[in-house]
N, C-alpha and C positions, 0 to 999 in steps of 0.2 A: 378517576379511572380513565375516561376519556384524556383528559391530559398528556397523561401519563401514557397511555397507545400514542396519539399523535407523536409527542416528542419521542419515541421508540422508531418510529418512524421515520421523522425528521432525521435522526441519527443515520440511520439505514440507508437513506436516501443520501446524505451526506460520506457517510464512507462507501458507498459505491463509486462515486468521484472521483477520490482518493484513492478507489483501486484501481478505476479508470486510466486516472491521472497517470500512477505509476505505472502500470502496462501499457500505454500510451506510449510514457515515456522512455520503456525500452524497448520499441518498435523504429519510433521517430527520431531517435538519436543517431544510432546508424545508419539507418536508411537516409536521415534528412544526411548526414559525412556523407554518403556514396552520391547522393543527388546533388551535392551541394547546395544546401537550403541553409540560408545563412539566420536564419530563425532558429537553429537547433543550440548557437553555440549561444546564447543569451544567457546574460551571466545568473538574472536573479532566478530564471524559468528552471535553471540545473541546477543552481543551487536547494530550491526548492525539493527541488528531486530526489537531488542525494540526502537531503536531511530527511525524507517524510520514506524514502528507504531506509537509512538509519535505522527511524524508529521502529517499522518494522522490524528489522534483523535486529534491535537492542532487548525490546520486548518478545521475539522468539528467544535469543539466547539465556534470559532471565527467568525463562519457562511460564509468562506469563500470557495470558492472550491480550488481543488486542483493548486500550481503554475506551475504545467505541464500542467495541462487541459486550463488552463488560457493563458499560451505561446502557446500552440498548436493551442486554437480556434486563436488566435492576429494573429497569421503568415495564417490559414487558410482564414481568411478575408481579408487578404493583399493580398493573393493572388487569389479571389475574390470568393473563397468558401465559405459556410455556416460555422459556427462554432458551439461550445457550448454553451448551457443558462445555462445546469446546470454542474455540478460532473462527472466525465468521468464513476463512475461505475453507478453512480443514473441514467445516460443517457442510458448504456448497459442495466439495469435492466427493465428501462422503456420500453426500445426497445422491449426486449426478452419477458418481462411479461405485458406490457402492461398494468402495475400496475402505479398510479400516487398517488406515497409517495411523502410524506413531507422528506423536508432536514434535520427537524429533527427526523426522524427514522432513517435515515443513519448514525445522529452524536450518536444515542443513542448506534446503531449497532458497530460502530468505536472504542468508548469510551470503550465498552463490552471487543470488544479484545483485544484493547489496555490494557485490566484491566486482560485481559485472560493470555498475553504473561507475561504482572506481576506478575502472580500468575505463569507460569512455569517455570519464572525466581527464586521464592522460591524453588518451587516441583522439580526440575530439574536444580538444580543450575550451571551454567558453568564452567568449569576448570580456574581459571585463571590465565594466564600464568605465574608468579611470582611464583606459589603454586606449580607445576609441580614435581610431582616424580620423 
């Protein structure tokens, strides 16, 4: 049962990261284009990006939640916590705002950035390593 909390956690801990990462990454992308911070256009850092975006936007569109949120609630009910019913950020959102959206606002929302980071993958194209000065 301990275990099983820990690693519930470790997962947690782990996709906060990766929310990070992602909101991170569509703060510092534009901003680093307007600053010109030649660390924004790095090929493997955006790459990363748009595909861990992706996944988000593949598994809203598929109506599924996230497979972090999904192992984190499994191992919290194993070890005999409460888990998640929905999305780990549709959950925080609900929490904090006390709003009850639909799962499909969130896929709409998802889909938006995922189409966002697309577009600054044009406007802000990355270095790619092969091309290199």
């Amino acid at each position: 049962m301990q275990n099983e909390l820990w690693l519930a956690q470790a997962i947690l801990a782990f996709h906060i990261l990766i929310i990070a990462f992602n909101v991170f990454g569509l703060i510092a992308i534009p901003l680093g284009a307007w600053r010109g911070w030649r660390w924004v256009r790095i090929f493997w850092w955006r790459a990363l990006h748009l595909v861990a975006l992706l996944v988000v936007a593949v598994q809203a569109l598929l109506g599924t939640a996230c497979f972090l949120t999904i192992w984190q609630s499994e191992l919290q009910e194993a070890a005999g916590r409460q888990g998640y019913r929905l999305p780990l950020i549709q959950t925080w959102i609900d929490h904090l705002l006390f709003w009850h959206l639909p799962m499909s606002f969130f896929t709409s929302i998802y889909v938006l950035i995922w189409i966002g980071v697309l577009l600054l993958w044009w406007k802000v194209p990355p270095v790619l390593p092969w091309r290199r000065p």
